[in-house]
BAGUBA-866275 format. One record per residue (C-alpha): z, x, y. Coordinates in Angstrom, 2 decimals, always signed. Each point is the difference from the previous one (the first is absolute). Layout:
BEGIN
@Z: Z; X: X; Y: Y
...
This chain:
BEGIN
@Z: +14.66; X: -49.70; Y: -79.93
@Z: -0.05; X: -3.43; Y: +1.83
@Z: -2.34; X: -2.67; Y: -1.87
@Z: -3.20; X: +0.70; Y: +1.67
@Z: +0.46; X: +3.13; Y: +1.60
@Z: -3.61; X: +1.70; Y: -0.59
@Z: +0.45; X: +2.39; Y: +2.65
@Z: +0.63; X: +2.91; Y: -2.80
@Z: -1.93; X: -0.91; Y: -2.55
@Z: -3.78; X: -0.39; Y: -0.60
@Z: -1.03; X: -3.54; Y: +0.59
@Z: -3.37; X: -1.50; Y: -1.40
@Z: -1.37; X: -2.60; Y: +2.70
@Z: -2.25; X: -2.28; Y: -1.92
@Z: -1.70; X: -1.36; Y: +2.87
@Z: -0.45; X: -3.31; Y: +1.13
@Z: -0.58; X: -3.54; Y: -1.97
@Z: -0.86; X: -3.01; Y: +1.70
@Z: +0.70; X: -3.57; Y: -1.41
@Z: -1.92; X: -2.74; Y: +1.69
@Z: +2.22; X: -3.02; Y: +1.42
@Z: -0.31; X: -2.41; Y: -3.19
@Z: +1.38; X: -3.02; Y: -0.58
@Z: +1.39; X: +1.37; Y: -3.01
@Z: +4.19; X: +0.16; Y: -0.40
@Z: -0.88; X: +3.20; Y: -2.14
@Z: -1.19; X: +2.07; Y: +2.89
@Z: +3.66; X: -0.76; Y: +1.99
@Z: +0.90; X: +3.81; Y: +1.51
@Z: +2.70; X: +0.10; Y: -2.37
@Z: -1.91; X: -0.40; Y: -2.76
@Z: -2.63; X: +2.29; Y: +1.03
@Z: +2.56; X: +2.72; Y: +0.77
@Z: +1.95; X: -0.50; Y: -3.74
@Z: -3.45; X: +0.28; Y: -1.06
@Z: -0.96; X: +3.29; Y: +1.44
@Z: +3.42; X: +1.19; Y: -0.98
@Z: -0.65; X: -1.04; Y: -3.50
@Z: -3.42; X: +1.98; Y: +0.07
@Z: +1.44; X: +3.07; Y: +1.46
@Z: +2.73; X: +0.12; Y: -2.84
@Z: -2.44; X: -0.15; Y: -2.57
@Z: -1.41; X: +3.53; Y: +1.17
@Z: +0.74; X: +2.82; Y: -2.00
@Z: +0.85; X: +2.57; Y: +2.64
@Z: +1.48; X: -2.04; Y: +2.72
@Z: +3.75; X: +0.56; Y: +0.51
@Z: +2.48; X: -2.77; Y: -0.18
@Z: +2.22; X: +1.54; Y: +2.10
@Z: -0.52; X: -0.82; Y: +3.13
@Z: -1.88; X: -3.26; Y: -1.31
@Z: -3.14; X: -0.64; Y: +1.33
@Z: -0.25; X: -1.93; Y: +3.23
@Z: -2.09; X: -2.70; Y: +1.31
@Z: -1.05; X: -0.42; Y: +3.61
@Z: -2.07; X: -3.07; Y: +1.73
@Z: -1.76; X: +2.18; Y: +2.16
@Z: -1.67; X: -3.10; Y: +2.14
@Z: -0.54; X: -4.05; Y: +0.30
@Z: -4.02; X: -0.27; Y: +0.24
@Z: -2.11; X: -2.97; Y: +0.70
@Z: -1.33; X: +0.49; Y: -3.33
@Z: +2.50; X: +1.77; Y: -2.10
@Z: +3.29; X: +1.56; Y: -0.40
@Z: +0.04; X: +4.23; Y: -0.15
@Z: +2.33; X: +1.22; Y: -2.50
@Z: +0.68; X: +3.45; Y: -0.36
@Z: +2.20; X: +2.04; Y: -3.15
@Z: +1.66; X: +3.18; Y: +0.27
@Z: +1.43; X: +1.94; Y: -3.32
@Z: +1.22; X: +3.39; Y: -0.60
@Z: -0.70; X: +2.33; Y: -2.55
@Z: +0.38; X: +3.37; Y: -0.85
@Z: -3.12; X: +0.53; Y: -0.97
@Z: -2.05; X: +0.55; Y: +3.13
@Z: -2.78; X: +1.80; Y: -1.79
@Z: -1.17; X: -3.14; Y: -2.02
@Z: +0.14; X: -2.42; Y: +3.08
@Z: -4.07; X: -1.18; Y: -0.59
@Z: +0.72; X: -0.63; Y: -3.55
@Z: +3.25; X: -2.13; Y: +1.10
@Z: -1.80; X: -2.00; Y: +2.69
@Z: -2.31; X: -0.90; Y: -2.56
@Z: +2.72; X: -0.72; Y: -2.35
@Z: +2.09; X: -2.26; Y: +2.97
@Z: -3.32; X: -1.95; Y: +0.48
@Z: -0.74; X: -1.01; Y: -3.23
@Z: +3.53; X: -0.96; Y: -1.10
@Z: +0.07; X: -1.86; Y: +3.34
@Z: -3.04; X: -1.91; Y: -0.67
@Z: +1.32; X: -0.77; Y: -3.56
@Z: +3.02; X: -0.90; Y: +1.53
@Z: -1.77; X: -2.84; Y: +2.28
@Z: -2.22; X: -1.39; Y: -2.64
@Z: +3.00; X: -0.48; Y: -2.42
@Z: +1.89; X: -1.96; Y: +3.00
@Z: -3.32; X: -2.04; Y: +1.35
@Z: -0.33; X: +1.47; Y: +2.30
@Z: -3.37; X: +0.72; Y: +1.30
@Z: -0.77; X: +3.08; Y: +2.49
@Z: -2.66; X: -0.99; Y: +2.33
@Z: -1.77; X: +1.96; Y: +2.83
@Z: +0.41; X: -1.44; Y: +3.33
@Z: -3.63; X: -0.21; Y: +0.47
@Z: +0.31; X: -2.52; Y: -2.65
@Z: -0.49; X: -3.49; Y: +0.72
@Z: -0.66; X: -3.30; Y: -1.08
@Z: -0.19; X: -3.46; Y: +1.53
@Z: +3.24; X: -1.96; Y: -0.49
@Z: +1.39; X: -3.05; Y: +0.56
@Z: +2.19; X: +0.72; Y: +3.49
@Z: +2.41; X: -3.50; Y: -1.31
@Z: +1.98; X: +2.34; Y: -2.57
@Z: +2.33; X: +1.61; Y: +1.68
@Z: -0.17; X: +4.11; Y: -0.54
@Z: +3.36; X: +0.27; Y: +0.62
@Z: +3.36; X: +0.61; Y: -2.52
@Z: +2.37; X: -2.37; Y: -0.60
@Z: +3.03; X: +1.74; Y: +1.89
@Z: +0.63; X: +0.55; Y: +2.38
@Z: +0.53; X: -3.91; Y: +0.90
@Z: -0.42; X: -1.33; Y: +3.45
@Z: -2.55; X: -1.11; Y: +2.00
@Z: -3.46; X: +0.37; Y: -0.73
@Z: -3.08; X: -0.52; Y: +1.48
@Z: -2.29; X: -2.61; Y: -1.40
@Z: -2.77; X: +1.43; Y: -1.65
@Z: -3.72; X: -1.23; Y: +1.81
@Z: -2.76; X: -1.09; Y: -2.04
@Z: -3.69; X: +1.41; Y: +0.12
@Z: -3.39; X: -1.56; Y: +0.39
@Z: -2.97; X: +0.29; Y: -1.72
@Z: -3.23; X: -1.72; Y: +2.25
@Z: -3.08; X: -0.85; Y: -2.08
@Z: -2.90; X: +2.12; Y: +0.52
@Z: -2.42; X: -1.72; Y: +2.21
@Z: -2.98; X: -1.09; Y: -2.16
């Protein structure tokens, strides 16, 4: 069978994660996918032939979508090994640093600190500043 062929075997779809554009160099997509990875090989039940595979499912104003697919052969127990997939994922993450935020999550930030990783290099835009006006008394 060709690495990744899940056309014959029962696949669990763990749904969708979304990691909020961060200025962190832990939440690069190729950490977040070796992370997920990581997770889904801790799950008793998963198969690690074909391996499970990672998928940016969309670039968001707010967020990147993620989304892991793993096989198993055990079809019948697929609530128990969602539940399993999302806690070793979030176990995962908070070993790493990495924090798992909601989109609707926000703060007010300083706009001078670039949000961006260090490669690839080239050009960049110059980051703007933001005002804050005095209430009027």
């Amino acid at each position: 069978m060709a690495d990744g062929d899940f056309r014959s075997l029962p696949a669990v779809d763990a749904g969708t994660l979304e990691i909020g554009w961060a200025p962190q160099e832990l939440a690069r997509p190729t950490t977040v996918h070796g992370l997920l990875i990581e997770a889904a090989g801790r799950v008793e039940g998963v198969e690690r032939e074909p391996g499970p595979r990672v998928f940016q499912r969309s670039l968001n104003d707010y967020h990147i979508t993620y989304e892991i697919c793993c096989v198993t052969t055990e079809s019948h127990q697929q609530l128990l090994l969602y539940s399993r997939l999302h806690e070793e994922i979030q176990d995962a993450f908070a070993r790493a640093g990495v924090e798992i935020l909601s989109p609707a999550y926000s703060s007010l930030r300083d706009a001078n600190a670039p949000v961006l990783p260090d490669e690839p290099k080239g050009p960049r835009a110059e980051p703007g500043g933001f005002r804050i006006r005095p209430r009027d008394a």
